[in-house]
C-alpha positions in Angstrom: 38.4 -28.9 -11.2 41.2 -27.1 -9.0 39.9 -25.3 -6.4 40.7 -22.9 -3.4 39.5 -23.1 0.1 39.9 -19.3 1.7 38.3 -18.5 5.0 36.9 -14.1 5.4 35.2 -12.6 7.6 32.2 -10.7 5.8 32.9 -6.7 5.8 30.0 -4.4 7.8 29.4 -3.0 4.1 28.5 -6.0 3.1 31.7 -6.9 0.9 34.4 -9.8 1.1 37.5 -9.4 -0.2 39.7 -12.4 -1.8 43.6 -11.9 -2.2 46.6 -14.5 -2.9 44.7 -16.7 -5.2 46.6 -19.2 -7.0 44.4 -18.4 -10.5 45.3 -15.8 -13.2 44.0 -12.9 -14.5 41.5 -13.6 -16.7 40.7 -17.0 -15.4 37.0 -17.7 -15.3 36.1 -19.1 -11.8 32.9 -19.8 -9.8 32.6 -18.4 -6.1 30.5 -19.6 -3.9 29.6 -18.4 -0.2 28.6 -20.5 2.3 28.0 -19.4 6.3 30.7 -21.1 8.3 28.9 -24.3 9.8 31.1 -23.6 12.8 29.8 -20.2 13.5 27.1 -19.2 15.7 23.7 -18.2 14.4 22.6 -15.7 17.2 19.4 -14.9 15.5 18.0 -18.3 16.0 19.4 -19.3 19.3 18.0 -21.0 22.3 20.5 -20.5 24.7 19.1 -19.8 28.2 15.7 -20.4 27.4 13.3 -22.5 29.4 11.7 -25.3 28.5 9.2 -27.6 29.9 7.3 -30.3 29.1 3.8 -31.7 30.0 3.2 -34.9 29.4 6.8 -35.3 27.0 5.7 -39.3 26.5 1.7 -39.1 25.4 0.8 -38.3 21.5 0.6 -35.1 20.1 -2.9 -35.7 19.1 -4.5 -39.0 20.1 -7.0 -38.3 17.8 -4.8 -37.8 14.5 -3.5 -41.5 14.4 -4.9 -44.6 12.9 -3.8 -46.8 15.2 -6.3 -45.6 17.8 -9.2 -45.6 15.4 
């Protein structure tokens, strides 16, 4: 399978354009788009939250586990 690895940036309309290819017109050829894993995902970010803890090292639910039946 020869293949070609091409970095974009996707368009506002929602469109991605591809030149300097190295397959021919008429070619058949499979595109698949992936979200950079290197990217930020600002929808789901935690960033400057806060956390806190209480009680970070006692069960969840003392009650759900066999063990302390």
């Amino acid at each position: 399978m020869d293949s070609h690895r091409i970095e974009t940036t996707l368009e506002q309309d929602g469109t991605i354009t591809l030149s300097g290819l190295r397959f021919h017109a008429g070619d058949a050829v499979e595109v698949i788009v992936m979200r950079n894993a290197a990217s930020p995902r600002q929808a789901y970010s935690l960033r400057g939250t806060a956390v806190t803890y209480e009680d970070p090292f006692e069960p969840v639910a003392p009650e759900e586990w066999q063990s302390a039946k």
